[in-house]
Biopython code that builds the backbone (N, CA, C, O; Angstrom):
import numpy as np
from Bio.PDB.StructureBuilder import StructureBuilder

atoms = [
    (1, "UNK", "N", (87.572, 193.094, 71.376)),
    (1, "UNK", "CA", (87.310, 192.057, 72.324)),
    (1, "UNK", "C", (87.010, 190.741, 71.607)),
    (1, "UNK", "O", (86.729, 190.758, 70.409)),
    (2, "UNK", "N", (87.055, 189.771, 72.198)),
    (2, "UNK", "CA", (86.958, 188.282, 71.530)),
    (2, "UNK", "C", (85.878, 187.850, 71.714)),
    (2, "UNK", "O", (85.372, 188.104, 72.807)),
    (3, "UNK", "N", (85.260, 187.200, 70.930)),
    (3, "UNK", "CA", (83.883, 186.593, 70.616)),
    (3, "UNK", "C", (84.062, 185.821, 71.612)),
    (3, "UNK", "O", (85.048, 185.092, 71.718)),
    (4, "UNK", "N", (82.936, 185.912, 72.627)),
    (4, "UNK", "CA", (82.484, 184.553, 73.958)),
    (4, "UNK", "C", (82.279, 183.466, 73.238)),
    (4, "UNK", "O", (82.037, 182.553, 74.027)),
    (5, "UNK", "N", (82.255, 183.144, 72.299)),
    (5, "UNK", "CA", (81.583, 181.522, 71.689)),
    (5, "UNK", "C", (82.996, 181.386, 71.069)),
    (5, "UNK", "O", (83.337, 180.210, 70.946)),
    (6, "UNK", "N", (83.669, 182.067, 70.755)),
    (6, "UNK", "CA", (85.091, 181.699, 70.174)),
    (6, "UNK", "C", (86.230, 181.536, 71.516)),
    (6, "UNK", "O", (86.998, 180.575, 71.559)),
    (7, "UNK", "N", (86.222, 182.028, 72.002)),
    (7, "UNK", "CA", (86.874, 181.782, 73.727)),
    (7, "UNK", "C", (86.032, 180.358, 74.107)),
    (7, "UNK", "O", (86.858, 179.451, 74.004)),
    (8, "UNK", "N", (85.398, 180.091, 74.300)),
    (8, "UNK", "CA", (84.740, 178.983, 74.644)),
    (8, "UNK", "C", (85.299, 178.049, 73.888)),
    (8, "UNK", "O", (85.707, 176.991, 74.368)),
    (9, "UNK", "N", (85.358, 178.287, 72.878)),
    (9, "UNK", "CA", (85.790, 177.330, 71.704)),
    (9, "UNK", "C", (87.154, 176.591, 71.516)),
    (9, "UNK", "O", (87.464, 175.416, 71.322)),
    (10, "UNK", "N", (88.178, 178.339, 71.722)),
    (10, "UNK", "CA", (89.597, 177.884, 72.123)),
    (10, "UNK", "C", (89.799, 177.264, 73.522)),
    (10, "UNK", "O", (90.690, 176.424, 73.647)),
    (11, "UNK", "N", (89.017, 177.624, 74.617)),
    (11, "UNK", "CA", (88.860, 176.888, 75.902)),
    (11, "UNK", "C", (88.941, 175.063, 75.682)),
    (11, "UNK", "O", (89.758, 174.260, 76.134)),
    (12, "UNK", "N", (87.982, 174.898, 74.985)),
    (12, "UNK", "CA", (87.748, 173.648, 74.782)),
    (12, "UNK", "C", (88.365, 172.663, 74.183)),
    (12, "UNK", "O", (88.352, 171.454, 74.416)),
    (13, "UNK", "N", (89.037, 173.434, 73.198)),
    (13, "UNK", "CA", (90.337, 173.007, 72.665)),
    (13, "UNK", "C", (91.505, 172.703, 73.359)),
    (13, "UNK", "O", (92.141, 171.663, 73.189)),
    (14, "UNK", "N", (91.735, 173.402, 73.972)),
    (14, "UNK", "CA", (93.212, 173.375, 75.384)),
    (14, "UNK", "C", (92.829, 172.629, 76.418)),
    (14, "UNK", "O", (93.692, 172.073, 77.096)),
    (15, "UNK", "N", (90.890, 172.428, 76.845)),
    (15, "UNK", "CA", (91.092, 172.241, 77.856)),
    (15, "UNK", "C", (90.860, 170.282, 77.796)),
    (15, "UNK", "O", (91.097, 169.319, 78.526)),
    (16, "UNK", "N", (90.276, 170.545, 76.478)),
    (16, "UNK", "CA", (90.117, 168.968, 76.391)),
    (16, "UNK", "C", (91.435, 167.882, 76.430)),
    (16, "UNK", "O", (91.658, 167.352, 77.519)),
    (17, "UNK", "N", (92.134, 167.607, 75.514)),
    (17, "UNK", "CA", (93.650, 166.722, 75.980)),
    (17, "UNK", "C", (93.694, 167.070, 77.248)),
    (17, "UNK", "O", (93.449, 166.090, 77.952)),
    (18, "UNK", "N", (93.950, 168.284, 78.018)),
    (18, "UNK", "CA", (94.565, 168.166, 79.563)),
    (18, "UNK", "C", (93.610, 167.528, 80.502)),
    (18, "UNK", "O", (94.134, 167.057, 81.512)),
    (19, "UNK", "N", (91.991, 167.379, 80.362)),
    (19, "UNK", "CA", (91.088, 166.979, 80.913)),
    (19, "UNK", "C", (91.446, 165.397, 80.833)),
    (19, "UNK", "O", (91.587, 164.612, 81.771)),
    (20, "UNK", "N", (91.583, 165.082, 78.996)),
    (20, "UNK", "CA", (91.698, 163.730, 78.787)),
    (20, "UNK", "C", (92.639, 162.370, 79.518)),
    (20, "UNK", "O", (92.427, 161.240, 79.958)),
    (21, "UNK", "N", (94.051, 163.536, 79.263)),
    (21, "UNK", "CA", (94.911, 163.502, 80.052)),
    (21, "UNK", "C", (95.141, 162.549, 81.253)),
    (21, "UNK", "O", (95.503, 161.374, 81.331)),
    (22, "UNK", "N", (94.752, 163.614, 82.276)),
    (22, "UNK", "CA", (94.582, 163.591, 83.429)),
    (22, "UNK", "C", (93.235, 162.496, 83.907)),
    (22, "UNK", "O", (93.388, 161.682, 84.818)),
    (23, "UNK", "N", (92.439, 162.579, 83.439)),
    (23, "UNK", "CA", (91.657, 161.137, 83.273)),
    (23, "UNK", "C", (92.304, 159.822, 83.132)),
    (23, "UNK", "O", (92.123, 158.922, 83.953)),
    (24, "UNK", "N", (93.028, 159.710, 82.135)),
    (24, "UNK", "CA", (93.649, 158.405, 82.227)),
    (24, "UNK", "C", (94.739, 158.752, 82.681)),
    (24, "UNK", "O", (95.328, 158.566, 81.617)),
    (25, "UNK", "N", (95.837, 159.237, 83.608)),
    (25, "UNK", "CA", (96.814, 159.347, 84.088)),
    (25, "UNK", "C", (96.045, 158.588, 85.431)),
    (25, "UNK", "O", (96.589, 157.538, 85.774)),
    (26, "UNK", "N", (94.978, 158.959, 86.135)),
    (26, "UNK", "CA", (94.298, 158.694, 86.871)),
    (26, "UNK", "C", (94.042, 157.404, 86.823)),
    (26, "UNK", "O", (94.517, 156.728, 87.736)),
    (27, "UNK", "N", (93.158, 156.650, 85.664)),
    (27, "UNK", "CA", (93.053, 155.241, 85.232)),
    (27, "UNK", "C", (94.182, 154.418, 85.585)),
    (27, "UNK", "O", (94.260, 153.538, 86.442)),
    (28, "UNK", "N", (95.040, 154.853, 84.782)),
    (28, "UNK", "CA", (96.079, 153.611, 84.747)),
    (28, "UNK", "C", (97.422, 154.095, 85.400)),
    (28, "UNK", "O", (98.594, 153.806, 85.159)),
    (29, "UNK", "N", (96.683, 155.157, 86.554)),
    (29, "UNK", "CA", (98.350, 155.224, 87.644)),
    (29, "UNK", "C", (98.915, 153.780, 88.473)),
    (29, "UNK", "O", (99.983, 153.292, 88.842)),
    (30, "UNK", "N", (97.921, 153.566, 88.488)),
    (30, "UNK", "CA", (98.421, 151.801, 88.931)),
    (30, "UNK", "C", (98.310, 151.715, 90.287)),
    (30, "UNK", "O", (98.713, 150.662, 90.782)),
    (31, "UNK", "N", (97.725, 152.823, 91.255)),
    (31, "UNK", "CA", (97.229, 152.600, 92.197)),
    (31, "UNK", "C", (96.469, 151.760, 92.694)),
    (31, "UNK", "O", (95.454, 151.688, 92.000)),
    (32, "UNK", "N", (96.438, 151.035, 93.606)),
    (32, "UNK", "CA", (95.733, 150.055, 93.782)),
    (32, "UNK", "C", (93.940, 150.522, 94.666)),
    (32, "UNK", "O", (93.069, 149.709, 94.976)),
    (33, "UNK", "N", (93.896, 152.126, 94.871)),
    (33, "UNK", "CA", (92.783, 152.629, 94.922)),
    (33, "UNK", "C", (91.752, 152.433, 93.970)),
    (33, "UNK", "O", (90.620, 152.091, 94.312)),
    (34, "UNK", "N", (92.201, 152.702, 92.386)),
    (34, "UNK", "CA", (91.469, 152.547, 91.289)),
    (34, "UNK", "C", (90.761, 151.294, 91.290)),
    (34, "UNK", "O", (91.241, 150.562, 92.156)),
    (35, "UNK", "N", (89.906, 150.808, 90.728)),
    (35, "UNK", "CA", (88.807, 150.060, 90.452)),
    (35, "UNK", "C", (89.649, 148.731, 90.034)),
    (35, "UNK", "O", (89.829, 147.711, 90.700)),
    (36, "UNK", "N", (90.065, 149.024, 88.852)),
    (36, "UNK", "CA", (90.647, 148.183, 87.977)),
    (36, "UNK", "C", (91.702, 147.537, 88.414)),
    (36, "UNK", "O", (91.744, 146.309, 88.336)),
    (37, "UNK", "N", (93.007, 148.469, 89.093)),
    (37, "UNK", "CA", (94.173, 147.948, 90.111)),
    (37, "UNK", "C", (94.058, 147.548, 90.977)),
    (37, "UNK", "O", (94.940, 146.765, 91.331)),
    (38, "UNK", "N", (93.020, 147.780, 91.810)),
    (38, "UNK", "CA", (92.125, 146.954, 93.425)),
    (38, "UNK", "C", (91.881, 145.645, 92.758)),
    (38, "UNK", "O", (92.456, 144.650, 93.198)),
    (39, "UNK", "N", (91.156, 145.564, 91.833)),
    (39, "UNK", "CA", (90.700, 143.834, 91.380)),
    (39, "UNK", "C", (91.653, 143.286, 90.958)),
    (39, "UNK", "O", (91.922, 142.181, 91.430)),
    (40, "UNK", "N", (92.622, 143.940, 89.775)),
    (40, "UNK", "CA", (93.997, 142.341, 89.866)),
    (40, "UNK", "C", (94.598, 142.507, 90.768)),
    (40, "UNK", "O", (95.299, 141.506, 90.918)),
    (41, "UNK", "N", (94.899, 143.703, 92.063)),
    (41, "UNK", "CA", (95.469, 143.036, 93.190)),
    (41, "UNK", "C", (95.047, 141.964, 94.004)),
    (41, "UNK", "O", (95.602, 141.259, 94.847)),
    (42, "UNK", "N", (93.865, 142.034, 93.502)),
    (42, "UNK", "CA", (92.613, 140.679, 95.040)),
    (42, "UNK", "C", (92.901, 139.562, 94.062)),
    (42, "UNK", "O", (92.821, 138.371, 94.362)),
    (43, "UNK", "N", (93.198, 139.968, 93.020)),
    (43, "UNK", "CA", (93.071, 138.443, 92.019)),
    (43, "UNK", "C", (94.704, 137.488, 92.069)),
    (43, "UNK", "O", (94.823, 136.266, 92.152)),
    (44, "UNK", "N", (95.650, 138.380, 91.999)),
    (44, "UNK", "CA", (96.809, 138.375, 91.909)),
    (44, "UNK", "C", (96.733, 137.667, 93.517)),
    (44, "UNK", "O", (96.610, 136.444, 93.576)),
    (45, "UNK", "N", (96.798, 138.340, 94.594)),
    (45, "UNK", "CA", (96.648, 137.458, 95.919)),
    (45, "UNK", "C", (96.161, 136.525, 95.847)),
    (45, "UNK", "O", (96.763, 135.478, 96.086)),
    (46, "UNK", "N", (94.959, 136.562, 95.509)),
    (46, "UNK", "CA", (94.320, 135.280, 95.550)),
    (46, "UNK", "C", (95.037, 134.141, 94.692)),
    (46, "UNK", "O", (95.388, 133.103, 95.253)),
    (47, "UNK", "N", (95.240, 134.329, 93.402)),
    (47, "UNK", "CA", (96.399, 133.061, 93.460)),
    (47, "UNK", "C", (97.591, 132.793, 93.872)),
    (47, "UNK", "O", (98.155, 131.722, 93.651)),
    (48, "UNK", "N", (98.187, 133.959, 94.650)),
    (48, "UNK", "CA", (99.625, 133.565, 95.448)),
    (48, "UNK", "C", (99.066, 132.991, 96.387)),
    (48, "UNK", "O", (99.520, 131.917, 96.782)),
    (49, "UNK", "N", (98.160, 133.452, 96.863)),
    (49, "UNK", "CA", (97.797, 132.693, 98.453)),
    (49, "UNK", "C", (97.303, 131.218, 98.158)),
    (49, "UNK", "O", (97.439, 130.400, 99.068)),
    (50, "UNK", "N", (96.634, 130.736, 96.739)),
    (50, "UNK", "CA", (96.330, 129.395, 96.480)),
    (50, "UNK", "C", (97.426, 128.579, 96.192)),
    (50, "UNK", "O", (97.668, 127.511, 96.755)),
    (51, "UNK", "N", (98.192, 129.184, 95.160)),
    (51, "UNK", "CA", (99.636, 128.810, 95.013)),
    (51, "UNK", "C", (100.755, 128.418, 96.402)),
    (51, "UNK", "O", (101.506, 127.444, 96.431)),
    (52, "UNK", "N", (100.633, 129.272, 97.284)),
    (52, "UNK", "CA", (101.334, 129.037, 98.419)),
    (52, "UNK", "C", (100.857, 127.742, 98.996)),
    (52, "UNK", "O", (101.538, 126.749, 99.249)),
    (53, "UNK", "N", (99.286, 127.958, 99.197)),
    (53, "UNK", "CA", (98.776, 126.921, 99.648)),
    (53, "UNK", "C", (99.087, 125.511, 99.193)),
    (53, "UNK", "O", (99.242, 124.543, 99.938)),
    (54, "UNK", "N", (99.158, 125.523, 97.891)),
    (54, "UNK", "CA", (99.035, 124.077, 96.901)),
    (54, "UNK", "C", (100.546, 123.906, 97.380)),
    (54, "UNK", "O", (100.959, 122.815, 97.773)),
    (55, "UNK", "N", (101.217, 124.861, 97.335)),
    (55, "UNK", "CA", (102.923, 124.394, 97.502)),
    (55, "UNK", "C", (103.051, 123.843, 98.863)),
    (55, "UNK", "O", (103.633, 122.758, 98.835)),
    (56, "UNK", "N", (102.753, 124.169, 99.880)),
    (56, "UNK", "CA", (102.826, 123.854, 101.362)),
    (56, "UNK", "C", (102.502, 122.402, 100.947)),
    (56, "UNK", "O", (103.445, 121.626, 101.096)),
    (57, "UNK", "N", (101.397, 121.897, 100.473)),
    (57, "UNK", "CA", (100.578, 120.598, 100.858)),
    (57, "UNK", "C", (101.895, 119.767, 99.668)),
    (57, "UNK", "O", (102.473, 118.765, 100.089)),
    (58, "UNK", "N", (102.137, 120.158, 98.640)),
    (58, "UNK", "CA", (102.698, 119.239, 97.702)),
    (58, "UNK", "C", (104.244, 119.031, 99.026)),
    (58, "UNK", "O", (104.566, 117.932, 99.475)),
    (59, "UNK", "N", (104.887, 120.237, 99.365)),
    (59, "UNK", "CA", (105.891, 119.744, 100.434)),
    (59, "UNK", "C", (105.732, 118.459, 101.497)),
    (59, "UNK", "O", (106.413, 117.452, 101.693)),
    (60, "UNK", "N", (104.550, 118.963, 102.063)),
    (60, "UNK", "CA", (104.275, 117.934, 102.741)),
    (60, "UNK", "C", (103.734, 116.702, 102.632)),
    (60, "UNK", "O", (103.846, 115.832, 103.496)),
    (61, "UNK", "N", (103.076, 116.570, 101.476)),
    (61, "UNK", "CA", (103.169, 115.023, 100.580)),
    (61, "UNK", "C", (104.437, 114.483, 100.113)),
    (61, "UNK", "O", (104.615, 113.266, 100.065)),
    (62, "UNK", "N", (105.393, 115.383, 99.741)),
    (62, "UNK", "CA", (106.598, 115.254, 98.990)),
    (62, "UNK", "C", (107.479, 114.754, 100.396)),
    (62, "UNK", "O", (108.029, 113.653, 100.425)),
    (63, "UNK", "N", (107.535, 115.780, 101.625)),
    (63, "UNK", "CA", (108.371, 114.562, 102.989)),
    (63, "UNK", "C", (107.444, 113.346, 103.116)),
    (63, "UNK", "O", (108.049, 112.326, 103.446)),
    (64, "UNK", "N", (106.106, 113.203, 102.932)),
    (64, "UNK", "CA", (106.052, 111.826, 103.704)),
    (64, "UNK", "C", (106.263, 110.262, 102.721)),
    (64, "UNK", "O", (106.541, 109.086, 102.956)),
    (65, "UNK", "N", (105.870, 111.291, 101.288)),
    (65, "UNK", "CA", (106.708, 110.103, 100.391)),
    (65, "UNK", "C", (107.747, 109.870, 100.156)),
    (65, "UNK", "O", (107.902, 109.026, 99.274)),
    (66, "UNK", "N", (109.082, 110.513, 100.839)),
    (66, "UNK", "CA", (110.509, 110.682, 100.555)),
    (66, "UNK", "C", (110.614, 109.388, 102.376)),
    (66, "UNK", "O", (111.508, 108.571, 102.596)),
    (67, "UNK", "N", (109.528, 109.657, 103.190)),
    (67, "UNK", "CA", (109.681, 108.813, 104.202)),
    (67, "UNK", "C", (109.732, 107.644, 104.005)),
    (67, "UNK", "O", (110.610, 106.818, 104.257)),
    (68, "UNK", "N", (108.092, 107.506, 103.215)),
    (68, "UNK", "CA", (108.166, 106.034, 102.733)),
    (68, "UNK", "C", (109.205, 105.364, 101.996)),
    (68, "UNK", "O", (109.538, 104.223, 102.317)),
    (69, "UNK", "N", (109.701, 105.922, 101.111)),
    (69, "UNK", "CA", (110.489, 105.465, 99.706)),
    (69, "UNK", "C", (111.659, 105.229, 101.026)),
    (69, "UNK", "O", (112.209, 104.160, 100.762)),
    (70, "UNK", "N", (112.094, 105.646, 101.984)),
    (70, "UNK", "CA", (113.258, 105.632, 102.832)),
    (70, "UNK", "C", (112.980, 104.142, 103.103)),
    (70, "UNK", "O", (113.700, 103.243, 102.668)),
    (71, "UNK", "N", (111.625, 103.904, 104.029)),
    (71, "UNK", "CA", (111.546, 102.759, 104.734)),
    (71, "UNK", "C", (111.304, 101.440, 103.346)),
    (71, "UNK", "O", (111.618, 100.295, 103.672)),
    (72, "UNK", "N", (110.899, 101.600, 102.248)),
    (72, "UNK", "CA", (110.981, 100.638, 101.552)),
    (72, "UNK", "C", (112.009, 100.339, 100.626)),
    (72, "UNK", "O", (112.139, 99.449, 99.785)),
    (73, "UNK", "N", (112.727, 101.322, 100.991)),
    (73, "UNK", "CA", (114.503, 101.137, 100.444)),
    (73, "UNK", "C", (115.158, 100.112, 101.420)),
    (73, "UNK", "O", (115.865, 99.159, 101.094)),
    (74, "UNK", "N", (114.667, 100.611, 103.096)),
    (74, "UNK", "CA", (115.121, 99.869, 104.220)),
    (74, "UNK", "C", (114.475, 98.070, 103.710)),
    (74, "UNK", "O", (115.211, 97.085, 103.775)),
    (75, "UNK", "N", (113.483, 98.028, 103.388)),
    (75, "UNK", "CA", (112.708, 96.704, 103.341)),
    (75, "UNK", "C", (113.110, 96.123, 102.293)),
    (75, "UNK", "O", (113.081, 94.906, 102.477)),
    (76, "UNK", "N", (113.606, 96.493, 100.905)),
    (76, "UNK", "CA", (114.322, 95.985, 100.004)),
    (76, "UNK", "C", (115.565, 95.696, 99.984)),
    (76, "UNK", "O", (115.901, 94.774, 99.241)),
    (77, "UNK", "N", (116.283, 96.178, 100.542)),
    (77, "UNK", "CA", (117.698, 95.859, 101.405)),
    (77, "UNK", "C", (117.604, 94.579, 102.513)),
    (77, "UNK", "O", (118.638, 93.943, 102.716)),
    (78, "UNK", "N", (116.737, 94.317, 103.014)),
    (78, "UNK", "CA", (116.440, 93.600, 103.905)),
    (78, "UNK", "C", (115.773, 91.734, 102.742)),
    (78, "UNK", "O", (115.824, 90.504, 102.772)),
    (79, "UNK", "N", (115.309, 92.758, 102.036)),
    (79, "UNK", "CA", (114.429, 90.773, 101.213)),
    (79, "UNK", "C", (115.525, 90.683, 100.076)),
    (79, "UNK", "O", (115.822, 89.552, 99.694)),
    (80, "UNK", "N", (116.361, 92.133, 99.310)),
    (80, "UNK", "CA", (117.564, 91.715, 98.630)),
    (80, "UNK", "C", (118.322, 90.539, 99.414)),
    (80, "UNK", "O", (118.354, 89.382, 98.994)),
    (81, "UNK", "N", (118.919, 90.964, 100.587)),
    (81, "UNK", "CA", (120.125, 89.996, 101.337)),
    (81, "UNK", "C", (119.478, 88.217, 101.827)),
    (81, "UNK", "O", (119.967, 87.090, 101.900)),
    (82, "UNK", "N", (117.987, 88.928, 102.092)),
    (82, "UNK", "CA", (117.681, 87.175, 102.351)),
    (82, "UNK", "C", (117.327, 86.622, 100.821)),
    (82, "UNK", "O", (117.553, 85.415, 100.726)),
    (83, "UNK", "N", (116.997, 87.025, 100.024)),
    (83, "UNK", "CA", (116.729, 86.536, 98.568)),
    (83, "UNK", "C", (118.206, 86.115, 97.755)),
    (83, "UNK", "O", (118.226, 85.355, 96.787)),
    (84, "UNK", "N", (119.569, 86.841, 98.420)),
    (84, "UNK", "CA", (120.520, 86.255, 98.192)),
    (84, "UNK", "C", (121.148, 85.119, 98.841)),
    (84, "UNK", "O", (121.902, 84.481, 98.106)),
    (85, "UNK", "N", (121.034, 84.732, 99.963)),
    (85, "UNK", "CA", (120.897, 83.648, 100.737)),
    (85, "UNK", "C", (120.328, 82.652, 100.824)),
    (85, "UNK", "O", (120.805, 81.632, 101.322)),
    (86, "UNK", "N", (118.544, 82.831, 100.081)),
    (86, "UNK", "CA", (117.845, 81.516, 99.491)),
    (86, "UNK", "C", (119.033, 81.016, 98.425)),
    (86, "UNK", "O", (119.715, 80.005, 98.589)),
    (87, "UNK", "N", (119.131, 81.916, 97.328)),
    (87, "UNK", "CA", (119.884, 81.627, 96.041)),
    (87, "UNK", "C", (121.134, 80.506, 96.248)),
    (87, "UNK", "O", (121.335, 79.465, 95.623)),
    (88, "UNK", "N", (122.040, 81.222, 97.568)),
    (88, "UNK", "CA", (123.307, 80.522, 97.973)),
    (88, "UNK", "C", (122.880, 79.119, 98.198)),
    (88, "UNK", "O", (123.374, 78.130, 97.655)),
    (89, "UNK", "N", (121.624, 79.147, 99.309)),
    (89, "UNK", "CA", (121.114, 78.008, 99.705)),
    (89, "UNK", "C", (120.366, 76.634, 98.209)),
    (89, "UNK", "O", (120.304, 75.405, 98.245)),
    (90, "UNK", "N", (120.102, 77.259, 97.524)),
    (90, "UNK", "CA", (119.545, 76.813, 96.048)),
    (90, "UNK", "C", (120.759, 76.185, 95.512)),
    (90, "UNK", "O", (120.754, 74.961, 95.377)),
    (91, "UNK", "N", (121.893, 76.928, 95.161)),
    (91, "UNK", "CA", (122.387, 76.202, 94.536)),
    (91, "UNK", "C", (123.376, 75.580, 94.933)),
    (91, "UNK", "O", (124.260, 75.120, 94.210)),
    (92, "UNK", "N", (123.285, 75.484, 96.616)),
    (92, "UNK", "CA", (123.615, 74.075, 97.375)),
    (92, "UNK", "C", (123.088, 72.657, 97.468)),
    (92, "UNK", "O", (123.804, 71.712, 97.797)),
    (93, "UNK", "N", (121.697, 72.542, 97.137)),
    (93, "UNK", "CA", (121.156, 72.269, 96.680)),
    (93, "UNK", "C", (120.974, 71.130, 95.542)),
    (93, "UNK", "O", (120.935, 69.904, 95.432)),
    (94, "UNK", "N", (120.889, 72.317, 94.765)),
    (94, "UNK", "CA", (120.931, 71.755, 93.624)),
    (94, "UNK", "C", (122.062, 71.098, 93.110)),
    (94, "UNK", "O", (121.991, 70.339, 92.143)),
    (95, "UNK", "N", (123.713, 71.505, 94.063)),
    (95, "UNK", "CA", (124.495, 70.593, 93.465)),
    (95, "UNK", "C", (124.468, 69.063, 94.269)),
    (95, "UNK", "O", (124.750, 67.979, 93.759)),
    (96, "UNK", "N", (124.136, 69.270, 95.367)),
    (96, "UNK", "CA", (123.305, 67.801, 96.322)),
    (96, "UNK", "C", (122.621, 66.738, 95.678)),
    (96, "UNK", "O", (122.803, 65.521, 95.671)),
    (97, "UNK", "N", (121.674, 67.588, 95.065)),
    (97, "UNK", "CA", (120.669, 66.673, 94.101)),
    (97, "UNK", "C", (121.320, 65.837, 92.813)),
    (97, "UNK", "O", (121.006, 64.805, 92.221)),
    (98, "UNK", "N", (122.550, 66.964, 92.667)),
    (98, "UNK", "CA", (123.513, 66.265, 91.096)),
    (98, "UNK", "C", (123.907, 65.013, 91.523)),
    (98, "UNK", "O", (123.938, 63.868, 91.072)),
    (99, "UNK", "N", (124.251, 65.702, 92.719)),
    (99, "UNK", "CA", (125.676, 64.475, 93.303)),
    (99, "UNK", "C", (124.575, 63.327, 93.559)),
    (99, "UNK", "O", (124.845, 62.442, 92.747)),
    (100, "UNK", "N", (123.507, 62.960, 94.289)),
    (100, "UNK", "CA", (122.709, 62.219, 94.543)),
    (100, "UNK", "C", (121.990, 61.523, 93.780)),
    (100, "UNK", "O", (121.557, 60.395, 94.018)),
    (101, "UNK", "N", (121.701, 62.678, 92.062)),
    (101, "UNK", "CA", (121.124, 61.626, 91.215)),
    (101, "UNK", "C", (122.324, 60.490, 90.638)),
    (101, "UNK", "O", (122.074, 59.371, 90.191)),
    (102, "UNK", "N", (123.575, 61.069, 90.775)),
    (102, "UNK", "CA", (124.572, 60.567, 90.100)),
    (102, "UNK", "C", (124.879, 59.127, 91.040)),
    (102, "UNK", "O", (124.862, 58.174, 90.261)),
    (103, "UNK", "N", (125.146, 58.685, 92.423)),
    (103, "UNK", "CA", (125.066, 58.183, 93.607)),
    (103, "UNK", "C", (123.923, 57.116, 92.697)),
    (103, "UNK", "O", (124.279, 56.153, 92.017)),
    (104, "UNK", "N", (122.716, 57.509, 92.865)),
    (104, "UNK", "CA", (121.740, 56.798, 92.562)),
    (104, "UNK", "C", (121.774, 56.175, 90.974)),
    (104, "UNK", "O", (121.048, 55.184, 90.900)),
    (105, "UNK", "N", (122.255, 56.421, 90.048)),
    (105, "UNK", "CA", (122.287, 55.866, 88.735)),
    (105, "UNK", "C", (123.632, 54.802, 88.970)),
    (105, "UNK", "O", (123.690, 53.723, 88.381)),
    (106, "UNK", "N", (124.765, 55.304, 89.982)),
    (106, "UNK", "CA", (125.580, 54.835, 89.822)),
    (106, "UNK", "C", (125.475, 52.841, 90.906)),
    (106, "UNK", "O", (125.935, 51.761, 90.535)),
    (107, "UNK", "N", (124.966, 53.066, 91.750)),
    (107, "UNK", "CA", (123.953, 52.264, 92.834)),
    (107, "UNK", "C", (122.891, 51.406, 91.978)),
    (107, "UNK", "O", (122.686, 50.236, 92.302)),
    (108, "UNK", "N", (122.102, 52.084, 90.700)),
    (108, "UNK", "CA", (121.399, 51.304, 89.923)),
    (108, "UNK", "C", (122.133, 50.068, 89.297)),
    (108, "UNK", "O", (121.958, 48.855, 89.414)),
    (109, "UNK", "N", (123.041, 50.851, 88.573)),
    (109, "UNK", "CA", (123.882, 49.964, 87.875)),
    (109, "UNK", "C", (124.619, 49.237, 88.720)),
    (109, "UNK", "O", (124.078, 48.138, 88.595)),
    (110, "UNK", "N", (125.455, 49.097, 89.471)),
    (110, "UNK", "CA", (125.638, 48.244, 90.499)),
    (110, "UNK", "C", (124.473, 47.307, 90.738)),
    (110, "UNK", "O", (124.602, 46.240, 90.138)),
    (111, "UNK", "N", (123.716, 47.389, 91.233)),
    (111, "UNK", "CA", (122.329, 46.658, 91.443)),
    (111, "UNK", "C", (122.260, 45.781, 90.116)),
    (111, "UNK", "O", (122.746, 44.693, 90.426)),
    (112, "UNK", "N", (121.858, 45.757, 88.711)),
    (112, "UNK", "CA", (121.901, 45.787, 88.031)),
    (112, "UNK", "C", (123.292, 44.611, 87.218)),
    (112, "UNK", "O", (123.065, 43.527, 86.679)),
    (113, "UNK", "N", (124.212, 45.064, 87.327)),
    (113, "UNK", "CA", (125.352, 44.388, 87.365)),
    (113, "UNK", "C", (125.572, 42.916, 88.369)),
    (113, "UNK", "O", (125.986, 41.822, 87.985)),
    (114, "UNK", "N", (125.104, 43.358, 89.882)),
    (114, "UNK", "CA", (125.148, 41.805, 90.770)),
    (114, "UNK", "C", (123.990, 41.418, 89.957)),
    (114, "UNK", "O", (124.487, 40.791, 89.021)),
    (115, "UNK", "N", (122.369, 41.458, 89.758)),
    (115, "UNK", "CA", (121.942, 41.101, 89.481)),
    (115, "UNK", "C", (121.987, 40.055, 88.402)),
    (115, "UNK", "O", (121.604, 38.901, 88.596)),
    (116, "UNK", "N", (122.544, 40.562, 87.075)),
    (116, "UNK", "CA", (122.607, 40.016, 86.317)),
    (116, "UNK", "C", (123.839, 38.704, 86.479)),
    (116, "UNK", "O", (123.942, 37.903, 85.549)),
    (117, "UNK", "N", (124.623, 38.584, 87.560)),
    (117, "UNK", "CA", (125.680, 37.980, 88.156)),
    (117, "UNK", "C", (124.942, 36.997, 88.616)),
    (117, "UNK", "O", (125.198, 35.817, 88.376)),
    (118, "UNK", "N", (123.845, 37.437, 89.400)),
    (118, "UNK", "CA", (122.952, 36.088, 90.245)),
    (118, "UNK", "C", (122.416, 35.064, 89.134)),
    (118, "UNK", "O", (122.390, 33.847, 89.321)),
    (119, "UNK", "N", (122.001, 35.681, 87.977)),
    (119, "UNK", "CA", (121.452, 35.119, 87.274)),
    (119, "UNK", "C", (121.877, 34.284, 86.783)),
    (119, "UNK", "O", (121.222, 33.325, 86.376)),
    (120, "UNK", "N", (123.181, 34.427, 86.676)),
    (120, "UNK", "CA", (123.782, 33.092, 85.354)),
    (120, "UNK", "C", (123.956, 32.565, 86.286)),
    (120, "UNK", "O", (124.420, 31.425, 86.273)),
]
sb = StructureBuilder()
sb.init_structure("model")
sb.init_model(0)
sb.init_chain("A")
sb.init_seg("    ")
for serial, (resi, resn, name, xyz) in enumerate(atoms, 1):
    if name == "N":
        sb.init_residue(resn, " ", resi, " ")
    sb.init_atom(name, np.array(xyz, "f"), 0.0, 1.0, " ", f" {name:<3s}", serial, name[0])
structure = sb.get_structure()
């Protein structure tokens, strides 16, 4: 017959790895029952659900600044065409003023010319 403390012994031997085993097969089955898989699932949600969140709000900042940028595209289109129309108007203008200083130098000298006519 076999020594009870030696049966015990080989017991313990066989039974330990399968005990060990099965302990961490348990640990890290990836169930989300376990301790460890329950908390990065709440953690893991919790930043999809913040993430979702942050994304919703950046969308909806992102349409109302795609609104604006619309209407001040509209308003720059609008002071472009009259800012090209001052310009037209400018350098109507300014060729008026040529012609007029020229008129006027030319009117001086005339002036200038009888004058010096009266004189002698």
């Amino acid at each position: 017959m076999i020594d009870p403390a030696l049966f015990v012994a080989l017991a313990a031997v066989v039974a330990a790895p399968i005990v060990s085993l099965w302990i961490a097969s348990r640990k890290m089955s990836g169930r989300i029952g376990t301790s460890d898989a329950s908390e990065l699932w709440a953690a893991s949600k919790a930043l999809r659900d913040e993430y979702r969140e942050q994304l919703n709000k950046m969308s909806t900042r992102q349409r109302d600044l795609e609104g604006r940028v619309a209407s001040l595209e509209g308003e720059n289109t609008v002071l472009s065409r009259g800012n090209y129309e001052r310009d037209q108007k400018i350098a109507v203008l300014e060729l008026t003023i040529a012609k007029l200083r020229e008129t006027i130098a030319s009117l001086e000298s005339t002036i200038r010319s009888q004058k010096e006519e009266l004189e002698k």
